[in-house]
C-alpha positions in Angstrom: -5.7 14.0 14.3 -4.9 17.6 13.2 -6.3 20.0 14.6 -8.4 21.6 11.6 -8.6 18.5 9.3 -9.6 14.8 10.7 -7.2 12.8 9.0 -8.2 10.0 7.0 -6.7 6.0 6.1 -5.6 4.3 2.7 -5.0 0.6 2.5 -3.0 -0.8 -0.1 -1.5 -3.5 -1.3 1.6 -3.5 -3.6 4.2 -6.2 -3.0 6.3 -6.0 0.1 5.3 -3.8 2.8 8.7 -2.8 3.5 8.9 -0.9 0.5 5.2 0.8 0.6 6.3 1.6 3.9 9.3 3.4 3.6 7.8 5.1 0.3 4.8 6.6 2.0 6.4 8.0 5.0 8.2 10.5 2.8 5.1 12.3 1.6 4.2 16.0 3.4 0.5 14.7 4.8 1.5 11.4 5.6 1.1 10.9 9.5 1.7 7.2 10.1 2.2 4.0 8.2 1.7 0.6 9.7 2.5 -2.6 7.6 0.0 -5.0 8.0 -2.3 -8.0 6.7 -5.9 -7.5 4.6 -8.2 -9.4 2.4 -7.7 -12.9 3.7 -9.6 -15.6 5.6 -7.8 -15.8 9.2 -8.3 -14.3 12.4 -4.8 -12.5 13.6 -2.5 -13.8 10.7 1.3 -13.6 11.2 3.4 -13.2 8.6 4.6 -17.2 8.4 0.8 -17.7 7.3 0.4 -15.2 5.1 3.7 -16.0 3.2 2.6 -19.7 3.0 -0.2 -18.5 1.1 -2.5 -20.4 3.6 -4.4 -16.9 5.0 -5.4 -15.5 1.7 -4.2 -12.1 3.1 -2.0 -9.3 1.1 1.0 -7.4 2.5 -0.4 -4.2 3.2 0.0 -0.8 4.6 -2.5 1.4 6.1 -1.5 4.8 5.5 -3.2 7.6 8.1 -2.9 11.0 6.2 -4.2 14.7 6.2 -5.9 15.2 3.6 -6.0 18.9 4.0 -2.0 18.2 2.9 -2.3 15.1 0.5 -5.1 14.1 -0.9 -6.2 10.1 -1.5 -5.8 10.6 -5.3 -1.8 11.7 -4.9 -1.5 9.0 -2.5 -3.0 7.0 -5.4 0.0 8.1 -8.0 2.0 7.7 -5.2 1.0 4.5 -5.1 1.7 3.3 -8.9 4.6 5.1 -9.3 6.4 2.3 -6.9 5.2 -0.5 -8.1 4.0 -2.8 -10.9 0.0 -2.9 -10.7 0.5 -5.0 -14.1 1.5 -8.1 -12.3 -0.8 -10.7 -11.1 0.6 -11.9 -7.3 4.1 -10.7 -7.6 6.4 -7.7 -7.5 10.0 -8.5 -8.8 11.1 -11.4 -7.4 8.3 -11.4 -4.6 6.2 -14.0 -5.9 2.8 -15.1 -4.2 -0.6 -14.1 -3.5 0.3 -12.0 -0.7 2.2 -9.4 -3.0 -0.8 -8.7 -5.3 -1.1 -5.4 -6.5 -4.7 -3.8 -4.0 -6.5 -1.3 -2.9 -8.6 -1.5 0.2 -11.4 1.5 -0.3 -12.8 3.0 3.1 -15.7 5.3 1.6 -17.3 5.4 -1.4 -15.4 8.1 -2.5 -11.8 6.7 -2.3 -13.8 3.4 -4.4 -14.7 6.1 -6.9 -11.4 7.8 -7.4 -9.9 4.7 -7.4 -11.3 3.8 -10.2 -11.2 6.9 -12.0 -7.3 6.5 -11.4 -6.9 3.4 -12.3 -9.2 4.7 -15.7 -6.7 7.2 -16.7 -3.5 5.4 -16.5 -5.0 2.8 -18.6 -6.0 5.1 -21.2 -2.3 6.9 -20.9 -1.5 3.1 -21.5 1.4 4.1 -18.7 2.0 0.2 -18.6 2.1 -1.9 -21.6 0.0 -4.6 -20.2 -3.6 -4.1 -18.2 -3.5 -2.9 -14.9 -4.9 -6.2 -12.6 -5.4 -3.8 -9.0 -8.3 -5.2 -7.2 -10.2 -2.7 -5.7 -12.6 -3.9 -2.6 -14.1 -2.6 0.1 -11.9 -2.3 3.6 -13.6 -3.6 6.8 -16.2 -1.4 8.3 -18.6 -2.9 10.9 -20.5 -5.9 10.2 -18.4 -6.5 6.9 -16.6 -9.8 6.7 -13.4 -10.5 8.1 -11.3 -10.7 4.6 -11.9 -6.7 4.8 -10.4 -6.8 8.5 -6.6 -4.5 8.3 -4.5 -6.6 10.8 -1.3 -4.7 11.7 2.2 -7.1 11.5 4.1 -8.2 14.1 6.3 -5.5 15.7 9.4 -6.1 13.8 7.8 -5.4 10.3 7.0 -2.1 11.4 9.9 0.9 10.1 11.5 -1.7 9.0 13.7 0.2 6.6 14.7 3.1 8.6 15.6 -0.1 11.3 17.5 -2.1 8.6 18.9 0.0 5.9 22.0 -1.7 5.6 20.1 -5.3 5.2 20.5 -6.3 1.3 16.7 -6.7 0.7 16.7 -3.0 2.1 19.9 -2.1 -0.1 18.3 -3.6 -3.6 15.1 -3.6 -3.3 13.3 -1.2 -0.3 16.2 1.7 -1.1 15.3 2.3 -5.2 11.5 2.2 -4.3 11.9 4.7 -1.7 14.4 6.7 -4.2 11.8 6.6 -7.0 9.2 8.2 -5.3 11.5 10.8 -3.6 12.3 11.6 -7.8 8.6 11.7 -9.0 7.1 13.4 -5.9 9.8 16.0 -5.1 7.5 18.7 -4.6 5.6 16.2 -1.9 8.5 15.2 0.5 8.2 16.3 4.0 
């Protein structure tokens, strides 16, 4: 927590977490990113499950920022500037359920601007075909359990500053991480 602001979460979904990971830590405002599990039916999903397709879950990160520094909406454009939100359950070759393009809301307001972003890139037509991001609500007390953020086993976490020189780093994690470093230069810590 800062000590003027309290800092706030996103949750989103946008293919591999690797890549959101890596992305997001770059941003000024950004104070911790863990990769994790949400919008499935299981209790404490590992990644075999969720990668079968069994869990129902998405790759997800949950993104703990200062909002005083970033607000939700740039973390938003953040957001679609790495990845393709046209594509129903797959991000290049990352094909499955688990890679779908969401956005876990944890107030009314983020559900709101969410929507309003999602709005104006389709009316930019940024994409050439529709945006498909879901947007739902995250788990609060006494919601149901597909809400429920569920952090990934140890090894998934900072992955890429771990394993840049792994090839899925190199080719895939690397130009993700690049591209937002280009479009948000005036946001890098």
């Amino acid at each position: 927590m800062n000590s003027r602001h309290d800092s706030e979460l996103a949750t989103l979904g946008g293919g591999c977490f690797w890549c959101l990971e890596a992305a997001f830590m770059q941003l000024a405002g950004v104070e911790s990113v863990v990769s994790g599990y949400a919008g499935g039916q299981m209790r404490n999903p590992d990644y075999r499950s969720v990668c079968s397709g069994d869990s129902g879950h998405a790759e997800v990160v949950q993104v703990r920022f200062d909002p005083a520094v970033i607000d939700y909406r740039t973390l938003l454009q953040a957001f679609f500037a790495i990845h393709d939100p046209t594509t129903p359950d797959r991000q290049g070759n990352d094909v499955g359920s688990q890679y779908r393009s969401v956005i876990f809301t944890h107030t009314a307001a983020q559900e709101q601007i969410a929507g309003a972003v999602i709005a104006e890139f389709t009316a930019a037509k940024t994409w050439p075909a529709p945006i498909v991001t879901a947007v739902s609500p995250a788990a609060i007390d006494g919601m149901p359990m597909s809400a429920t953020f569920w952090p990934a086993e140890d090894h998934h976490q900072n992955y890429f500053a771990r394993h840049p020189e792994q090839s899925y780093c190199q080719v895939v994690v690397a130009p993700k991480a690049a591209k937002l470093r280009k479009v948000f230069a005036g946001r890098l810590k």
